[in-house]
The first five atom37 places (N, CA, C, CB, O) and aatype in JSON, in Angstrom:
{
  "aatype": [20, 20, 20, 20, 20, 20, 20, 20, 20, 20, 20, 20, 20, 20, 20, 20, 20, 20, 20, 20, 20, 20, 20, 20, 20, 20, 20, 20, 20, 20, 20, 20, 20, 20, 20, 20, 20, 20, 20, 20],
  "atom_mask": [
    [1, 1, 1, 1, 1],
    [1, 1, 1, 1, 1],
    [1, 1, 1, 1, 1],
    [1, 1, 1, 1, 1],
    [1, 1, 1, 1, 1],
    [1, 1, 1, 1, 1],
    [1, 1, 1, 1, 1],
    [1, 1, 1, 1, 1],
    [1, 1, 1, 1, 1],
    [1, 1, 1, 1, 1],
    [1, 1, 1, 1, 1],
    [1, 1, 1, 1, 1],
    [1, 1, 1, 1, 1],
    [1, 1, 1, 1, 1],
    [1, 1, 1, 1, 1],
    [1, 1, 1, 1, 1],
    [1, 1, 1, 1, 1],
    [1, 1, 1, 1, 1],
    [1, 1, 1, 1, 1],
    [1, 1, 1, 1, 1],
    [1, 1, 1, 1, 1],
    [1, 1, 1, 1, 1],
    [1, 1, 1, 1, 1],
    [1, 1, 1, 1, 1],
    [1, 1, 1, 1, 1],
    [1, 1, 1, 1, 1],
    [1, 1, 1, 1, 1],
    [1, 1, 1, 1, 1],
    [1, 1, 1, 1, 1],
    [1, 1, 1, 1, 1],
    [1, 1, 1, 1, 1],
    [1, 1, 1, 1, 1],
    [1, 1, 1, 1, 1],
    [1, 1, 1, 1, 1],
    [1, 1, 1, 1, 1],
    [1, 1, 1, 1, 1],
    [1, 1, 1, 1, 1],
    [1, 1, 1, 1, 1],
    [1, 1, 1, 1, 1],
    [1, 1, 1, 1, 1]
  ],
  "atom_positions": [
    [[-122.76, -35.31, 37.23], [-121.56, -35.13, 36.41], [-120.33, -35.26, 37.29], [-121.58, -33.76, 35.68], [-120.17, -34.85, 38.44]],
    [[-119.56, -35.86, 36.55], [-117.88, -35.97, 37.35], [-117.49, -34.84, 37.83], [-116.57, -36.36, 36.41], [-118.16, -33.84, 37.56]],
    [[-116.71, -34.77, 38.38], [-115.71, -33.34, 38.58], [-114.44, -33.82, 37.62], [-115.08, -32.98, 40.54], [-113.86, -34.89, 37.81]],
    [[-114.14, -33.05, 36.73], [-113.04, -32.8, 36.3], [-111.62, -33.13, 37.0], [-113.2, -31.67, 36.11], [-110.71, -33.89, 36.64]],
    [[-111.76, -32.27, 38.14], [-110.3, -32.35, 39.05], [-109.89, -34.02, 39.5], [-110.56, -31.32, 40.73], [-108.84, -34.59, 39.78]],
    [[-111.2, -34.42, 39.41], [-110.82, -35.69, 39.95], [-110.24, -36.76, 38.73], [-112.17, -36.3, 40.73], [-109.49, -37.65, 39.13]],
    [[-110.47, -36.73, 37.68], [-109.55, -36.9, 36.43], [-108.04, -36.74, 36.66], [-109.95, -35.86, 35.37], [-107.05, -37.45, 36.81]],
    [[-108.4, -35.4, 36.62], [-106.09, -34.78, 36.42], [-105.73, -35.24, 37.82], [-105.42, -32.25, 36.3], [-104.53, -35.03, 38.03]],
    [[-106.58, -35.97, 39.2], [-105.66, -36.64, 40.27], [-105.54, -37.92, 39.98], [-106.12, -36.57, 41.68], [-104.91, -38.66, 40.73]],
    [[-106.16, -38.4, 38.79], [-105.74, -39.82, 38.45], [-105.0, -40.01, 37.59], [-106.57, -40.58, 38.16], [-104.48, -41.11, 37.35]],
    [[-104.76, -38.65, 36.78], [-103.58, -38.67, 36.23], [-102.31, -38.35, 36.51], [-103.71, -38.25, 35.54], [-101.31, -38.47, 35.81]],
    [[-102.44, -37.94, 37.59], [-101.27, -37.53, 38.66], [-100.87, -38.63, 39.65], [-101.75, -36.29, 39.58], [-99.7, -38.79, 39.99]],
    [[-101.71, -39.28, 40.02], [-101.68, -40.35, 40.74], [-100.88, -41.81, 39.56], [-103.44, -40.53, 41.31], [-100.24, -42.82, 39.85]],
    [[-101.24, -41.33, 38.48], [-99.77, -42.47, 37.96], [-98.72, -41.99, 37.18], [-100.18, -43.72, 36.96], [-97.77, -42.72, 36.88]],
    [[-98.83, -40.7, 36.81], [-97.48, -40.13, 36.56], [-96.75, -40.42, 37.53], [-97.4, -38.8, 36.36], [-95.66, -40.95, 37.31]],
    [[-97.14, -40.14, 38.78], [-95.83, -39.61, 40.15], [-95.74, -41.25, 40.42], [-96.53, -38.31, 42.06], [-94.74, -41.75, 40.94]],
    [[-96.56, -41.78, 40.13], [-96.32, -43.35, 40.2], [-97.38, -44.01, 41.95], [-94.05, -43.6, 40.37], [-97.15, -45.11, 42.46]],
    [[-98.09, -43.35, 42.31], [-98.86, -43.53, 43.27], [-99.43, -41.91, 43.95], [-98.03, -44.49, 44.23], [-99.28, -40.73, 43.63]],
    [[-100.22, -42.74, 45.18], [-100.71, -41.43, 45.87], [-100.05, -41.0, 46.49], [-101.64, -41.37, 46.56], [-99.99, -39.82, 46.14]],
    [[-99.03, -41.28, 47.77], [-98.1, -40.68, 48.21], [-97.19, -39.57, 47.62], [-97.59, -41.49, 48.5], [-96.76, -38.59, 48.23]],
    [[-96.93, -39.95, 46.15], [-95.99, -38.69, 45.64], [-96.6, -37.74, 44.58], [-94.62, -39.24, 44.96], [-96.17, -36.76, 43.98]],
    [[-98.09, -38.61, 44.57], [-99.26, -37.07, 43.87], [-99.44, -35.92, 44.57], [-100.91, -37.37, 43.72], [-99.25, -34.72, 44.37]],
    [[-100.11, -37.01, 45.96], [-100.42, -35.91, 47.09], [-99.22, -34.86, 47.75], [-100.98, -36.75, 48.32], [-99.59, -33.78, 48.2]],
    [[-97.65, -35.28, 47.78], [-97.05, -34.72, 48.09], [-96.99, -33.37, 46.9], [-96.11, -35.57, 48.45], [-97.07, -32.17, 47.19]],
    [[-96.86, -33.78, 45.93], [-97.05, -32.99, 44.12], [-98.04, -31.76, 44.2], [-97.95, -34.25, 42.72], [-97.79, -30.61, 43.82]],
    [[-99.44, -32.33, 44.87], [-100.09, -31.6, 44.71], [-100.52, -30.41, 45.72], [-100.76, -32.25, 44.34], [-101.22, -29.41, 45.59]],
    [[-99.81, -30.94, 46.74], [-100.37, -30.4, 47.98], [-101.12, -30.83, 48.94], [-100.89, -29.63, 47.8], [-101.19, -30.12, 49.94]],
    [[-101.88, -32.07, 48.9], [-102.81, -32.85, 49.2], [-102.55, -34.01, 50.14], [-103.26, -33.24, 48.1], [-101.67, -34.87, 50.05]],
    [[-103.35, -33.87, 50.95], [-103.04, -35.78, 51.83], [-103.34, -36.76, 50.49], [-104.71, -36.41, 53.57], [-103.91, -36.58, 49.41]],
    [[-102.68, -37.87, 51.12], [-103.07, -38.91, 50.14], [-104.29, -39.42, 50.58], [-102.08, -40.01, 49.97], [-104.58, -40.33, 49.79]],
    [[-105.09, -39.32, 51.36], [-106.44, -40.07, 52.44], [-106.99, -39.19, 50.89], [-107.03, -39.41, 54.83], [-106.95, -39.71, 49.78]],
    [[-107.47, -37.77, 51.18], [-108.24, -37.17, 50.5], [-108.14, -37.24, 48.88], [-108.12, -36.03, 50.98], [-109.14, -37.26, 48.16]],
    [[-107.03, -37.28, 48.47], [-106.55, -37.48, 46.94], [-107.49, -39.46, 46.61], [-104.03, -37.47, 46.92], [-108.23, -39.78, 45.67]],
    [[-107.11, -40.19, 47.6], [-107.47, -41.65, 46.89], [-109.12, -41.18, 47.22], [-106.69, -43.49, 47.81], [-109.8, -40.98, 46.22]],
    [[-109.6, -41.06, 48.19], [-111.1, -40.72, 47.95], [-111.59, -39.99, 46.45], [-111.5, -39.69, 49.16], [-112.42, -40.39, 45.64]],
    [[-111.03, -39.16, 46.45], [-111.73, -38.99, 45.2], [-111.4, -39.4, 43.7], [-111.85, -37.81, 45.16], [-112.07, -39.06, 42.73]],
    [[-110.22, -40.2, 43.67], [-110.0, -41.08, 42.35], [-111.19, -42.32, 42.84], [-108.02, -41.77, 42.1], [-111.77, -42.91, 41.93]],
    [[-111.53, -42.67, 44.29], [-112.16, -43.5, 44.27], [-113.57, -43.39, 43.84], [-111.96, -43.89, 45.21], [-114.22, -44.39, 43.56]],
    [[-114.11, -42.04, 43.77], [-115.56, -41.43, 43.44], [-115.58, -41.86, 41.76], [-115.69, -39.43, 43.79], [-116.68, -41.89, 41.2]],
    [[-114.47, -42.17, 41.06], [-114.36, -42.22, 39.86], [-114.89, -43.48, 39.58], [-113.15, -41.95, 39.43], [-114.94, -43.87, 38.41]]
  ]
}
């Protein structure tokens, strides 16, 4: 089964308009944030 969380970082990842200003958003490197939109 998916993880959930990794959903709402792909939805965060195009609200903020990329990973750089998700990961900044979220708290997160962007290395670790695109890995797991990439598990998706």
């Amino acid at each position: 089964m998916q993880d959930l969380n990794d959903l709402y970082y792909y939805v965060q990842a195009v609200d903020h308009g990329g990973f750089a200003p998700a990961g900044r958003a979220l708290g997160m490197p962007k290395s670790k944030l695109s890995r797991r939109i990439a598990k998706l």
